[in-house]
Structure formats: structure tokens, C-alpha cells
N, CA and C of each residue as an Amber inpcrd file, in Angstrom:
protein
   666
   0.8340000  -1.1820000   0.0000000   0.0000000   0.0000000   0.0000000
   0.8770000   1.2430000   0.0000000   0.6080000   1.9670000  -0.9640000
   1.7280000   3.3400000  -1.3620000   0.9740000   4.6460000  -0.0470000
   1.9060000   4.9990000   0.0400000   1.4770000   6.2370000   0.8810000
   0.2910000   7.4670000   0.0420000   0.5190000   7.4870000  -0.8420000
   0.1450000   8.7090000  -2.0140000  -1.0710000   8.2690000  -1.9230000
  -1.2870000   6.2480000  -1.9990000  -2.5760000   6.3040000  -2.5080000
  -3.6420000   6.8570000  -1.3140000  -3.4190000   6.6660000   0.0120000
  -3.5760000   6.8140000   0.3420000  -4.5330000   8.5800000   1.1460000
  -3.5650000   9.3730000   0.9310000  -3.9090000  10.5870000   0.8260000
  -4.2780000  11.3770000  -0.2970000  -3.7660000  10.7010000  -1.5580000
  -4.2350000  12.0090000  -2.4320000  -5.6070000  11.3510000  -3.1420000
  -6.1630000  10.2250000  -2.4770000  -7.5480000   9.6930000  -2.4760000
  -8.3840000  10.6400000  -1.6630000  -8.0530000  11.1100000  -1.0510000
  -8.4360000  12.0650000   0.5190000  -8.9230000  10.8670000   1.1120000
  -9.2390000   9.5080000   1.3360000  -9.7740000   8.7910000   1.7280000
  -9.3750000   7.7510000   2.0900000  -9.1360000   6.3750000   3.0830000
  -8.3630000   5.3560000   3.4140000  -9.2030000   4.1640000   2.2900000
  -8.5640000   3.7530000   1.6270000  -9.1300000   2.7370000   1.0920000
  -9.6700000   1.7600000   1.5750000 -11.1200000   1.5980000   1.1930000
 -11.6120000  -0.0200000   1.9360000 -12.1900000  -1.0490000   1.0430000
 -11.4320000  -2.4930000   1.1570000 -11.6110000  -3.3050000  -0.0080000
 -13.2390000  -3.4730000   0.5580000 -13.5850000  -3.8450000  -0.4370000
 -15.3230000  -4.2690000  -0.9820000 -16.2790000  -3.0920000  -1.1300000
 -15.7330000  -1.9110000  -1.0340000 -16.5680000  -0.8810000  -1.4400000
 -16.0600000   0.4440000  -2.7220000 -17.0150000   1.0110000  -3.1410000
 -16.8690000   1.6290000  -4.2490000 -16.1730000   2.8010000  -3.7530000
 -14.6180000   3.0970000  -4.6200000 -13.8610000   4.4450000  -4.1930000
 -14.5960000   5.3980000  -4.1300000 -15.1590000   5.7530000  -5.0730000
 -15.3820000   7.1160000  -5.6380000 -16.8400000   7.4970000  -4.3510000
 -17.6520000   6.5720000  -4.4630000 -18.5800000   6.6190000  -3.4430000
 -18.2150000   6.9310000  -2.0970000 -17.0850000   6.0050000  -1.4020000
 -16.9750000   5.9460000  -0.1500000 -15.7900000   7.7880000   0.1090000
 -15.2050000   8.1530000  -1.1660000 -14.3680000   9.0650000  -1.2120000
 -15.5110000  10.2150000  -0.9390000 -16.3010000  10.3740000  -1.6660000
 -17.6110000  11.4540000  -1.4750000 -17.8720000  11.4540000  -0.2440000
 -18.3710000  10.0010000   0.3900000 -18.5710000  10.0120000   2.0930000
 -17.6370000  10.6660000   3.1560000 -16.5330000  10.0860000   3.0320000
 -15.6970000  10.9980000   3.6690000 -15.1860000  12.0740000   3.8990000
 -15.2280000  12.5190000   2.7870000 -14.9320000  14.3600000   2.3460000
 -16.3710000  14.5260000   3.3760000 -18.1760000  14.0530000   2.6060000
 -18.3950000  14.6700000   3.8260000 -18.3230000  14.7770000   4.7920000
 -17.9550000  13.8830000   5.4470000 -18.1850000  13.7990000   7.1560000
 -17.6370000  14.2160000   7.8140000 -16.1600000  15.0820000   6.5880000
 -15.4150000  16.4060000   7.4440000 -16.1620000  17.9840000   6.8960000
 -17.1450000  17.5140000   5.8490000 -17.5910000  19.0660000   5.3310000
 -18.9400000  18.9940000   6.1930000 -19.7290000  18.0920000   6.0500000
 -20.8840000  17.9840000   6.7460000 -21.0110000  18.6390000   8.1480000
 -20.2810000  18.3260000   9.1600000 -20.4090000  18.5660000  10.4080000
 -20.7300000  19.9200000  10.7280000 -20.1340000  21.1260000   9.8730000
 -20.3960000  22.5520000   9.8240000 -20.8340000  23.0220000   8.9100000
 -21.8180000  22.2180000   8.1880000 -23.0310000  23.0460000   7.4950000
 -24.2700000  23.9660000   8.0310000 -25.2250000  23.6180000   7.7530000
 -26.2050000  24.6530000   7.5230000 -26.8940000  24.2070000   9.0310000
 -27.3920000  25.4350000   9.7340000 -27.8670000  24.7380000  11.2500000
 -29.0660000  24.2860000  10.5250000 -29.3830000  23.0060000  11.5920000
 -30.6030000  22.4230000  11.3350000 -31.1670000  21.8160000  12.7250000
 -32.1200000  22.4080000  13.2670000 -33.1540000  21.6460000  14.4610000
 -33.1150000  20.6870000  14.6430000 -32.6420000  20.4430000  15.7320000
 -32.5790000  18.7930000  16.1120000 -34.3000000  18.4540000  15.9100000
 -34.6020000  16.9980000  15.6250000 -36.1270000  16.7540000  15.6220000
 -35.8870000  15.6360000  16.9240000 -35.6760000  15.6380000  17.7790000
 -35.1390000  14.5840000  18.8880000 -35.2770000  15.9410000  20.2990000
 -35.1320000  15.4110000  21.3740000 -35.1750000  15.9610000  22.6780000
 -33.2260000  15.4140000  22.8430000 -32.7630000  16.6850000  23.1430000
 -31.3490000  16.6710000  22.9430000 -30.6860000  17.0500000  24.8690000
 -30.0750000  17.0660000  25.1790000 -29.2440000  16.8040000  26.9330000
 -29.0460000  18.1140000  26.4940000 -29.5140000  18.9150000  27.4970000
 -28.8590000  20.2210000  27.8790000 -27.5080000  20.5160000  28.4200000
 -26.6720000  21.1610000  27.4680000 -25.2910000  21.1760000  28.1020000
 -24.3040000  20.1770000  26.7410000 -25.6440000  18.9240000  26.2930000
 -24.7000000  17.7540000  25.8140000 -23.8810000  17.7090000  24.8740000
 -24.0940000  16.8030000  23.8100000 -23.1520000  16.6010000  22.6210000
 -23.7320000  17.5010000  21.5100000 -24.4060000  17.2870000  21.2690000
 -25.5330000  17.9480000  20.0200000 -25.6010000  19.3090000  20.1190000
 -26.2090000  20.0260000  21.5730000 -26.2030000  20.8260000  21.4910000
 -24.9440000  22.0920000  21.4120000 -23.2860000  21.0840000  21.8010000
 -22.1230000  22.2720000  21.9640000 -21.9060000  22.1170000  20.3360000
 -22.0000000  21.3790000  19.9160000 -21.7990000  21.5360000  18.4370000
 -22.6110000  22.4920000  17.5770000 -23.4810000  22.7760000  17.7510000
 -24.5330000  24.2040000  17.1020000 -23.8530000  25.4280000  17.1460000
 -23.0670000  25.8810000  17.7620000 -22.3300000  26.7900000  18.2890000
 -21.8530000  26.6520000  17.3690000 -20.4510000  25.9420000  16.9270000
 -19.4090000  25.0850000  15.9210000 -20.1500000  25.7520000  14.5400000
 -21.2870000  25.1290000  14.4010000 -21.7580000  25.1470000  13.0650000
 -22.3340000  26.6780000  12.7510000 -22.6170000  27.4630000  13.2790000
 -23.2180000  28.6120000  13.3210000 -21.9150000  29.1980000  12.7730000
 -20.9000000  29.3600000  13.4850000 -19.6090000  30.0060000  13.1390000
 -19.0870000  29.9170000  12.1030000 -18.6480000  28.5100000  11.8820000
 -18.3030000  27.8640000  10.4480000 -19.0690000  28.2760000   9.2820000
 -20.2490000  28.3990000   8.9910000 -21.5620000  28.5900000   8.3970000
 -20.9290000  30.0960000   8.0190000 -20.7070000  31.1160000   9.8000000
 -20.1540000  32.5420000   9.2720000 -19.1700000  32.9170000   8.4020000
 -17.9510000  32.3340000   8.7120000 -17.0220000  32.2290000   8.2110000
 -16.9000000  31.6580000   6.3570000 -17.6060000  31.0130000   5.8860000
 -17.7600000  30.2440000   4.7610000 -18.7460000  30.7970000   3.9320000
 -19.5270000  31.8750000   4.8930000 -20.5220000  32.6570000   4.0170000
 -19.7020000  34.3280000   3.8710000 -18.8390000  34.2290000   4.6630000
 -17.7020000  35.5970000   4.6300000 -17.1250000  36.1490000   3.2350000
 -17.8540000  36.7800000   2.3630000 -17.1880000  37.1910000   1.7570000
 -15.9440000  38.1340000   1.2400000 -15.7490000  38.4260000   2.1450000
 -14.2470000  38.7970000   2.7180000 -13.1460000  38.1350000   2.7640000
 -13.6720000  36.3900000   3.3960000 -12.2980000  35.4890000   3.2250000
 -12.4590000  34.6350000   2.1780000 -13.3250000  35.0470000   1.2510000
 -13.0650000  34.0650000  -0.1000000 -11.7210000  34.2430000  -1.1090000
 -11.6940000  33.1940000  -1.7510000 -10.8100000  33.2780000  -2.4070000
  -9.1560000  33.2840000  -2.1500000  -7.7830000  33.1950000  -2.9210000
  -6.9650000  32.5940000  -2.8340000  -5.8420000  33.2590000  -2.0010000
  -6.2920000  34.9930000  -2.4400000  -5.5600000  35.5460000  -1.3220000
  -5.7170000  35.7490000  -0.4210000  -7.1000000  34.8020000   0.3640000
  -7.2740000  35.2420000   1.8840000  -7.6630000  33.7620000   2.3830000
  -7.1090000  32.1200000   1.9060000  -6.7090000  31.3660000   2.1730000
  -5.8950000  31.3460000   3.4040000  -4.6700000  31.9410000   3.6000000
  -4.2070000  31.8870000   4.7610000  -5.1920000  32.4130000   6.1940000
  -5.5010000  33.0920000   6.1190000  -6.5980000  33.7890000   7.0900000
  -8.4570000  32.7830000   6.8100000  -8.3600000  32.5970000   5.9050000
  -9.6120000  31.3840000   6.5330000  -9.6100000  30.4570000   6.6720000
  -8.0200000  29.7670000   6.6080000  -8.0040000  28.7880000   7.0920000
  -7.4450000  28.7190000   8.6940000  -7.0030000  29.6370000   9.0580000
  -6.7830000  29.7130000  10.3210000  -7.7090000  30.0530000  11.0840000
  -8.8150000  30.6890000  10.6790000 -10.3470000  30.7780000  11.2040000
 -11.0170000  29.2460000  10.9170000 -11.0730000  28.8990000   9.7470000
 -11.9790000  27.4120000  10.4170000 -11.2680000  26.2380000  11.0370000
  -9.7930000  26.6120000  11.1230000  -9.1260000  25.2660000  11.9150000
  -8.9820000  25.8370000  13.2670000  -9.4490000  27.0990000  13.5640000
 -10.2200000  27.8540000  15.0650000 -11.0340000  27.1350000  15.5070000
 -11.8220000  27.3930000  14.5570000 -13.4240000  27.1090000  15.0550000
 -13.0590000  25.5540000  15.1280000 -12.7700000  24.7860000  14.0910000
 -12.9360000  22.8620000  14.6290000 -11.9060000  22.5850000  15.1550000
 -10.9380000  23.2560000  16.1490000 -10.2370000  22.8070000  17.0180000
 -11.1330000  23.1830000  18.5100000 -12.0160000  23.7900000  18.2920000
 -12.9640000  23.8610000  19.8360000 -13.4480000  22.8580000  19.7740000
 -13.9710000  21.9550000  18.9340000 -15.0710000  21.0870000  18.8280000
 -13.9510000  19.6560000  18.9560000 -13.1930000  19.5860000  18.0960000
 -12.7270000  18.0130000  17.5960000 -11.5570000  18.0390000  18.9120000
 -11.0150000  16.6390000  19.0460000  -9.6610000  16.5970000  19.6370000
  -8.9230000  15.6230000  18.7110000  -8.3920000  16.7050000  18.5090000
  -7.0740000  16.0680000  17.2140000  -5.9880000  15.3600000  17.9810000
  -6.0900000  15.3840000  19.2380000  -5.0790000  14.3500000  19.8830000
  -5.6730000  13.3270000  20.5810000  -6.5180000  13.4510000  20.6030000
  -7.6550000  11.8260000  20.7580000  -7.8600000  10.8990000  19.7460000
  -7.7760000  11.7880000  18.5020000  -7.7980000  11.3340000  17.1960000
  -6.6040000  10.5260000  16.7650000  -5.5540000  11.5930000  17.0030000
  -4.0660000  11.2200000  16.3210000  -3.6290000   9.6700000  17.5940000
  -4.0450000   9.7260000  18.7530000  -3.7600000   8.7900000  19.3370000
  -4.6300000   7.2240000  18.8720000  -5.2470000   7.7180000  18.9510000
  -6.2610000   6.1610000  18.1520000  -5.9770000   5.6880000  16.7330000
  -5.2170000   6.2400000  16.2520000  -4.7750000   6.2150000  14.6330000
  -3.7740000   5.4840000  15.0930000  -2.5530000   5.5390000  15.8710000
  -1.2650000   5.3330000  16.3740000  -1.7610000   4.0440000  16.9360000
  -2.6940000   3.9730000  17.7940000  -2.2790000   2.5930000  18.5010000
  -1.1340000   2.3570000  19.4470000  -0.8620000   1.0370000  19.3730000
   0.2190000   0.8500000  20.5270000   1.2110000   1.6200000  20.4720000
   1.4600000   2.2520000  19.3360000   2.4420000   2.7690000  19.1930000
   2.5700000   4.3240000  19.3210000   1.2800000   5.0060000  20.1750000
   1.4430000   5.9640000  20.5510000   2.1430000   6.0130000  21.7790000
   1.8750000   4.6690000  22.5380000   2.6970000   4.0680000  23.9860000
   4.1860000   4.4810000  23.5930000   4.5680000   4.3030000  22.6030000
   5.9850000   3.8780000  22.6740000   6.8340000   5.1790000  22.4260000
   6.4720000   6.6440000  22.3660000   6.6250000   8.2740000  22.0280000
   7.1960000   8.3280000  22.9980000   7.4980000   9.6280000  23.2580000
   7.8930000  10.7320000  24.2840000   6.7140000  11.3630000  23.7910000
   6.6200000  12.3220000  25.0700000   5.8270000  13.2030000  25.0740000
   5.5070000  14.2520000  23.8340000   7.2460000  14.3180000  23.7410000
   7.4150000  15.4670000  22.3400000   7.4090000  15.1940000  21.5760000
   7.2100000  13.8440000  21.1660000   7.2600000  12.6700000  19.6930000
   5.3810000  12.7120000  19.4820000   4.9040000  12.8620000  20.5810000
   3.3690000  12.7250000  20.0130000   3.0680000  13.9910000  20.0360000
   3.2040000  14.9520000  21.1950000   2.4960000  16.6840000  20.6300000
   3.3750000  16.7710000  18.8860000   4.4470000  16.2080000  18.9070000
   4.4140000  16.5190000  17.1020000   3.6420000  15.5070000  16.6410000
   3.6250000  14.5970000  16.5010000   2.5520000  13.6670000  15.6990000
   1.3370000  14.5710000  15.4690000   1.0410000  14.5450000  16.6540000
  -0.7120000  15.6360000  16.6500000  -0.4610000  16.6650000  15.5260000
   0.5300000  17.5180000  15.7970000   0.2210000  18.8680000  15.1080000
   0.6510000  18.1370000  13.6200000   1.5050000  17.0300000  12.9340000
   1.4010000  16.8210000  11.5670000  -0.1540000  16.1290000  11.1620000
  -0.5290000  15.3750000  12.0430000  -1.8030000  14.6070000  11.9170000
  -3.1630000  15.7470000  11.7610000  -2.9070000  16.5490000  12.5670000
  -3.9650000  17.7840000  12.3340000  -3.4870000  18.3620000  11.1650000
  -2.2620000  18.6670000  10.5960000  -1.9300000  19.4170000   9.3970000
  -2.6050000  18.3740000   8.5920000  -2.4510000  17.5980000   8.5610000
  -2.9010000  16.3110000   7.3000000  -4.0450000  16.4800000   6.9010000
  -5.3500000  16.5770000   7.9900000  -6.4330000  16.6730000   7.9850000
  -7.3880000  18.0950000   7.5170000  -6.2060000  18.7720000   8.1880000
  -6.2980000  20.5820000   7.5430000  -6.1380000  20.0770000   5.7440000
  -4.9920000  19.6460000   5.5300000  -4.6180000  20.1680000   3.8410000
  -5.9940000  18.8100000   3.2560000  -5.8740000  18.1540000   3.3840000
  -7.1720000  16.6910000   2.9110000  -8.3470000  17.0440000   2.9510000
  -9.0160000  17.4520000   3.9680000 -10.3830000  17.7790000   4.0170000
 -10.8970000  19.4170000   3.9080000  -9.9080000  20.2580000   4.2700000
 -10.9060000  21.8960000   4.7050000 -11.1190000  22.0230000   3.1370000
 -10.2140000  22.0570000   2.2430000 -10.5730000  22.2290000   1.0070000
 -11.8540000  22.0030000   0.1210000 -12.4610000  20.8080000   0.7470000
 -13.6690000  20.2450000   0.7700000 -14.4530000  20.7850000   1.3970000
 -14.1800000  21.4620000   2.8380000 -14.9690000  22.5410000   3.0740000
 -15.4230000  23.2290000   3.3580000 -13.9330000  24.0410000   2.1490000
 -14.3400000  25.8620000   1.5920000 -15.2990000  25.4810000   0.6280000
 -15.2590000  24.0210000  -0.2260000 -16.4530000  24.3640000  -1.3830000
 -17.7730000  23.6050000  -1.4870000 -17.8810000  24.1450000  -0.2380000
 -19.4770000  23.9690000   0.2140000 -20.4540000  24.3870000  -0.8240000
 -21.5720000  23.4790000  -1.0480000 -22.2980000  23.9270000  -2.4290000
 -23.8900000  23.8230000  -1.8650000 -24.3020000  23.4470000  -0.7040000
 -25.6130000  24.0940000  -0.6160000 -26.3880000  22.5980000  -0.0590000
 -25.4100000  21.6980000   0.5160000 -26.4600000  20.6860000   1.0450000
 -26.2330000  20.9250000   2.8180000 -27.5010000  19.8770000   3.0240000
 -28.0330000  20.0800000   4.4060000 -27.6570000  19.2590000   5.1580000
 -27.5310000  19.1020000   6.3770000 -27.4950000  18.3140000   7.3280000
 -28.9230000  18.2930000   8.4240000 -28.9710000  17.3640000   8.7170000
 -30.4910000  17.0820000   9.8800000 -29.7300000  16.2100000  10.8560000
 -30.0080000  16.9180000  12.5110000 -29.6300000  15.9050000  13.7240000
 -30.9860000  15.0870000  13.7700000 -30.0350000  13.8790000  13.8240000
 -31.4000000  12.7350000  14.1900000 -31.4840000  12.1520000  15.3790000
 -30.1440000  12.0690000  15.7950000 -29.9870000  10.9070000  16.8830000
 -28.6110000  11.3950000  17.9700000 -29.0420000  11.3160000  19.3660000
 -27.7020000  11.3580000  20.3130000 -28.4280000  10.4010000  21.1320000
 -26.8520000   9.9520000  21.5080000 -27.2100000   8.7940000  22.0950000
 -25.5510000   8.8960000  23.1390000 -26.1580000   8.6170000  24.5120000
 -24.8130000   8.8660000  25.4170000 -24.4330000   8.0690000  26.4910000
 -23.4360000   7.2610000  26.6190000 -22.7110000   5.9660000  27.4330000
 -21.8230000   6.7990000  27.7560000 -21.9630000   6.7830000  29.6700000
 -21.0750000   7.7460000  30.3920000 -20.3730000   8.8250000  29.5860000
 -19.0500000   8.6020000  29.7520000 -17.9340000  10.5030000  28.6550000
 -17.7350000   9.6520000  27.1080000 -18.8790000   8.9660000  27.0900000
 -18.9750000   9.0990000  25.6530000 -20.2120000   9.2930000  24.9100000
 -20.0280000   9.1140000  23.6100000 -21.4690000  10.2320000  22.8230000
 -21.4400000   9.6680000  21.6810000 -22.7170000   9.4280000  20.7420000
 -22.7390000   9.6280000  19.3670000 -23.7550000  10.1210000  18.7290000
 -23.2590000  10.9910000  18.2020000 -24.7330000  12.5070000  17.5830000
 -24.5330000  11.5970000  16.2970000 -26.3200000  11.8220000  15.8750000
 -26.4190000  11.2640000  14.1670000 -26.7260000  12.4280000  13.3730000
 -26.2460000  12.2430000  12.2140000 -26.9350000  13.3990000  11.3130000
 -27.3920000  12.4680000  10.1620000 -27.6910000  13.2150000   9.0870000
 -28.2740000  12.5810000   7.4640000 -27.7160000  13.8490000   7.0530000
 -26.8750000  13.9810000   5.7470000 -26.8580000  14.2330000   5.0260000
 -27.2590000  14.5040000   3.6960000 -27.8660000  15.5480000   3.3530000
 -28.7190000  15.1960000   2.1000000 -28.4790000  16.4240000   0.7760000
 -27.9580000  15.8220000  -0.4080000 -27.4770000  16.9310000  -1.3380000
 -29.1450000  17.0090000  -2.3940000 -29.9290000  16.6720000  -2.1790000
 -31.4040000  16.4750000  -2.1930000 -31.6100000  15.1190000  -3.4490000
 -30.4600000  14.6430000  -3.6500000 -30.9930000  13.2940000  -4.0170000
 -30.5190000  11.6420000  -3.0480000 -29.4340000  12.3300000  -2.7550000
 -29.1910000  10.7030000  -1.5210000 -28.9330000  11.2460000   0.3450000
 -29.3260000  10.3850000   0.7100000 -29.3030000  11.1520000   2.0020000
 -27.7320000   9.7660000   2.7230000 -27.2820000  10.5480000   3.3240000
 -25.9400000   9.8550000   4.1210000 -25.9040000   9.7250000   5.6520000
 -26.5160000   8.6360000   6.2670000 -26.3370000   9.0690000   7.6840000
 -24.3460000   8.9990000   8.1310000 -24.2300000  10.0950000   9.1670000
 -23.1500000  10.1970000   9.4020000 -23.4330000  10.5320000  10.7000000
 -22.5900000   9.5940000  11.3180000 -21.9010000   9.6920000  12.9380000
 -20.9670000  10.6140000  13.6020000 -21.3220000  11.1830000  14.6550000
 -19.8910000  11.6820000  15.2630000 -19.5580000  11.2280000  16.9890000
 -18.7530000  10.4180000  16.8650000 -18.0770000  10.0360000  17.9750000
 -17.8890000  11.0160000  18.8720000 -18.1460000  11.1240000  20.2590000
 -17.3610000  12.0270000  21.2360000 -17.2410000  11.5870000  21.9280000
 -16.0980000  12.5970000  23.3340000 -15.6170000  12.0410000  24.3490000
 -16.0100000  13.2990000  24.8740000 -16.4850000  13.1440000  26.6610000
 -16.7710000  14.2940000  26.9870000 -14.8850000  14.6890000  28.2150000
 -14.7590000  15.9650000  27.6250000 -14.0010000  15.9450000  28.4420000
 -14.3230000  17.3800000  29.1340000 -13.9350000  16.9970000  30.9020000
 -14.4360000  17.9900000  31.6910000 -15.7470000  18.1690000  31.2110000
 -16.5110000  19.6690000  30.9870000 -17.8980000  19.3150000  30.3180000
 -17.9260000  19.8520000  29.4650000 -16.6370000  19.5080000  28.4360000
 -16.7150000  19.6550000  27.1220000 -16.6980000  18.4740000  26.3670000
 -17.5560000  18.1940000  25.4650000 -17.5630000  17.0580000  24.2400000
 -17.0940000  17.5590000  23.1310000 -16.4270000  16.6350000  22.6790000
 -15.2310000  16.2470000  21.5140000 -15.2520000  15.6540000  20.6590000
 -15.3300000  15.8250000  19.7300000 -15.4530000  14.6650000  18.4660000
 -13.9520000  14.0160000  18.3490000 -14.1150000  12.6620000  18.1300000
 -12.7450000  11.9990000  18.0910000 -13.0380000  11.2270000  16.9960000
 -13.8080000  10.7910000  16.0840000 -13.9370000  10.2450000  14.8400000
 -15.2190000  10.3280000  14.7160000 -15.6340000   9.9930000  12.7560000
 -16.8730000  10.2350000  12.2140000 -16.9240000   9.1160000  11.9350000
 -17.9330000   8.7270000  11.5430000 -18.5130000   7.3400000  11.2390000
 -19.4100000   7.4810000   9.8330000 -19.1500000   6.8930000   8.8450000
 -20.2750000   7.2000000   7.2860000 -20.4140000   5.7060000   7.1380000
 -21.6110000   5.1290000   7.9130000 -22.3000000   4.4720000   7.1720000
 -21.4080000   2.8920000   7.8720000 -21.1170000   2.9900000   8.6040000
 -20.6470000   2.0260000   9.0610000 -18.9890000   2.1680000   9.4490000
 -18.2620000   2.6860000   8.5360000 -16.8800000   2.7330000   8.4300000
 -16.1770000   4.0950000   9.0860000 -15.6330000   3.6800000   9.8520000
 -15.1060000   4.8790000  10.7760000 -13.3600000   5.3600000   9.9920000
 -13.2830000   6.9190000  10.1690000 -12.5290000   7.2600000   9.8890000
 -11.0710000   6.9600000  10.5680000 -10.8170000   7.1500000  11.9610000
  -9.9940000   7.1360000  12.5880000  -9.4820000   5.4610000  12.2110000
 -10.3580000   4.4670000  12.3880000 -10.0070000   3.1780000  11.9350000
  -9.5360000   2.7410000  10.7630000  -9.7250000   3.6070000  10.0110000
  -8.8450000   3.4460000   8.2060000  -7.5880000   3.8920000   8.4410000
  -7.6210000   5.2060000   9.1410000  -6.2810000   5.8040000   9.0740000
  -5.5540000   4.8740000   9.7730000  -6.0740000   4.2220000  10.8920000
  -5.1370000   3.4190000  11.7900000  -4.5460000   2.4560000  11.0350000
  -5.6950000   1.3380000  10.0010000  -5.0980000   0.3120000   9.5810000
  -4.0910000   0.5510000   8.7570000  -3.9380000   1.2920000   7.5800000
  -3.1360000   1.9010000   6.7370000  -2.1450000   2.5660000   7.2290000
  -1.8830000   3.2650000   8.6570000  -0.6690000   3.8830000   9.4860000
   0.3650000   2.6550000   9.7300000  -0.6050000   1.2360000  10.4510000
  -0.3100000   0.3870000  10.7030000   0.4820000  -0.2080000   9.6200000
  -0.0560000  -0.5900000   8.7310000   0.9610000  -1.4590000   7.8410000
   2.2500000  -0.3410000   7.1130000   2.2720000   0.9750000   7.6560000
   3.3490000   1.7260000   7.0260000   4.5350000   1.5490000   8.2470000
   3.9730000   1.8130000   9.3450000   4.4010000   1.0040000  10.7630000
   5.1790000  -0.4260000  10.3880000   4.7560000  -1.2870000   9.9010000
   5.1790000  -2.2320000   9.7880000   6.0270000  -2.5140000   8.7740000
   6.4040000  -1.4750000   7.6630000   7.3020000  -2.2040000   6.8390000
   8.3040000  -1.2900000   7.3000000   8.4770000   0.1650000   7.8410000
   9.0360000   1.6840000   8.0860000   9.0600000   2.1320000   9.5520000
   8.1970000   1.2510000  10.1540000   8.6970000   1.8900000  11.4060000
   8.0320000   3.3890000  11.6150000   7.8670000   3.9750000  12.8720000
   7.1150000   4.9060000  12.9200000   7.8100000   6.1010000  12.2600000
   9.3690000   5.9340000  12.1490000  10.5160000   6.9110000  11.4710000
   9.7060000   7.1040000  10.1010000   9.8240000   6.4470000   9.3560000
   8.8570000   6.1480000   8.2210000   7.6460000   6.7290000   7.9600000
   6.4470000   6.2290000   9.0250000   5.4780000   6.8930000   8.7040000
   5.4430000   8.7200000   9.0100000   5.9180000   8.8240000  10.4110000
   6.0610000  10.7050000  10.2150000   6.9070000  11.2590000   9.1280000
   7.6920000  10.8020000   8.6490000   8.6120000  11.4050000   7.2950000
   7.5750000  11.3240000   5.9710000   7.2280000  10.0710000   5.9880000
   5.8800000  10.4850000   5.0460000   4.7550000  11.2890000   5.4450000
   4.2210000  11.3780000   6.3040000   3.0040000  12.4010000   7.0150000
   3.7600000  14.0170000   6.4420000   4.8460000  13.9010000   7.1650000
   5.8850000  15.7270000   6.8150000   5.6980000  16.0530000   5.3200000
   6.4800000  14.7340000   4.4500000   6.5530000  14.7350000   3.3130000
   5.1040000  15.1420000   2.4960000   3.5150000  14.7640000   2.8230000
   3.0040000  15.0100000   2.4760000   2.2960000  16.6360000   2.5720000
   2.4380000  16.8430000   3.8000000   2.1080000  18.4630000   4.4650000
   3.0600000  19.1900000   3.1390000   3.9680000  19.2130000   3.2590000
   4.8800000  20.1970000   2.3630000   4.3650000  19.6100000   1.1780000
   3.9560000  18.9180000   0.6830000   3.5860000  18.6070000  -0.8890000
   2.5580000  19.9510000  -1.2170000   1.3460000  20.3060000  -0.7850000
   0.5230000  21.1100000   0.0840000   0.7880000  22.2510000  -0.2430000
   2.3610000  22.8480000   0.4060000   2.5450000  23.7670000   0.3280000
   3.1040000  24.4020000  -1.6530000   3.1790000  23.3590000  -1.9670000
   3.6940000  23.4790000  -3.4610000   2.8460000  24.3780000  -4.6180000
């Protein structure tokens, strides 16, 4: 498994399902989450998962309807505004640790706060791009559902001909909830990245996989 294919799919490959399909899913379930507010139709926990995320989406929504930060010369500045706004919401080091596996055990401290910040760059250059070009579909909360400091808010996705239910994992921390992976349809994100980290792990060693993670960030910058 090549590294490239990997990322410049934006998507982890999964045998028995259709690329191009499951590639659409994933892009949304990082564009989806900060679309268009939509009313929960459910009785939602005051304080809970569902509801700190409305906040999230209201902002994002601002920012993306900003015509001020459109376009190429004000890229640097909106992207540092929406990786604002979904660093309140997500934990990219809850994330980057579950991707890692055992082998987040085996770091220094300063070996994983860098992991995080390339693993969040990864996710910055792969997905925001997807969405700045938000084109006008909806999201609907359907479902939260909560097991002690953990959470999973449902949405549907709908570009008004297929609708996508999509998951978001959280962890509550202190009494903030966190998204730590999305879920489309069965197949969780954080778990692709893991398996595919894993077997780069295994032929490269973790030396390996962050030199490719770096290597790809700076591709990015090209």
C-alpha cells in the first residue's frame, strides 16, 4: 500500500466498497459537520453533545458565508479561522492517538504533541478544502445517544438526491464534548487511518510513517 494512494484519495481505502462513493462520504463527514444549522427533531441533553456543536456550526456557516475570506488571497486567514473554530469542537489528539495505537505508547511526550500537530496538518490540507467548497447541502440531527464521557450525535446528510447518515463520535471531556472520529455508514474514519498507518508502521517503522506524514504536508505547500 503506497502512501500517495492513500492521501491524495483524501480517503483510506476499503476493499469491498466503491472508491469514488466511499471518497464522497468521507470528504463529507469532514464538510458535513459545519453546514447549515438544522433543528434537532429529537429531545437533545442540555449542556450535551448535540447541542455544543450548534455553536461550531453557526460560526463555520459565518465564516464560509464571509465574503471577505473568499478566495486565494485570503486562504491563509480562513483557514486559520476554520481550523479555530474545529479545534474547539474536535480533539485532534484523541484522534491522532487512536490512529497510532500501541504505538502511541511507545513516544515521548514530544514525539506525540508533534505527531498531533502533523496529523492535524494532514487533515487541515485533505479535508478543509472540501470545506471551503461547500455547495448548498443540508445536514439534519437525528440521533444522540450517550454511554457515560462518551457520545454519538447522528446526522443525514442530504445533497437532495441521496441522504448519508453520518456519525460523530465524542468524548466528553471535563464538560466539554469532543469529536474523536466520524462514522459514514458504518466505516469509521480514525479506523482506516489506523489500519493503513499500521501497515506503514510495519514495513518503516514509525521513522517512516512521520517522514511520510511531513513529506506530504509540504507537498501542500507546493
Amino acid at each position: 500500500m503506497r502512501w500517495g494512494e492513500l492521501v491524495t484519495s483524501q480517503v483510506p481505502h476499503v476493499p469491498g466498497f466503491d472508491a469514488g462513493k466511499i471518497g464522497m462520504k468521507f470528504k463529507a463527514s469532514m464538510l458535513f459537520v459545519f453546514l447549515l444549522v438544522s433543528v434537532p427533531g429529537f429531545s437533545v441533553t442540555e449542556g450535551g453533545p448535540t447541542e455544543q456543536l450548534k455553536p461550531i456550526i453557526d460560526e463555520l456557516v459565518s465564516i464560509l458565508a464571509d465574503d471577505s475570506l473568499k478566495g486565494k488571497d485570503h486562504k491563509t486567514e480562513r483557514r486559520e479561522k476554520i481550523m479555530g473554530v474545529i479545534s474547539s469542537g474536535f480533539s485532534f489528539r484523541e484522534m491522532s492517538r487512536r490512529v497510532l495505537g500501541r504505538t502511541w505508547n511507545e513516544l515521548s511526550d514530544d514525539e506525540r504533541d508533534y505527531f498531533v500537530t502533523q496529523m492535524t496538518k494532514l487533515l487541515e490540507n485533505v479535508y478543509v478544502g472540501t470545506l471551503e467548497s461547500y455547495s448548498g447541502e443540508t445536514v439534519s440531527f437525528v440521533g444522540e445517544r450517550i454511554k457515560g464521557r462518551r457520545a454519538q450525535v447522528t446526522t443525514l446528510i442530504s445533497d437532495g438526491q441521496e441522504s448519508i447518515p453520518v456519525h460523530y463520535i465524542m468524548q466528553q471531556v471535563q464538560a466539554q464534548w469532543l469529536v474523536y472520529d466520524i462514522n459514514v455508514e458504518g466505516v469509521s474514519l480514525v479506523r482506516n487511518y489506523m489500519e493503513q498507518f499500521r501497515a506503514i508502521i510495519r514495513k518503516e517503522q514509525y521513522e517512516g510513517l512521520i517522514k511520510a506524514i511531513e513529506e506530504k504536508n509540504r507537498s501542500f505547500e507546493l
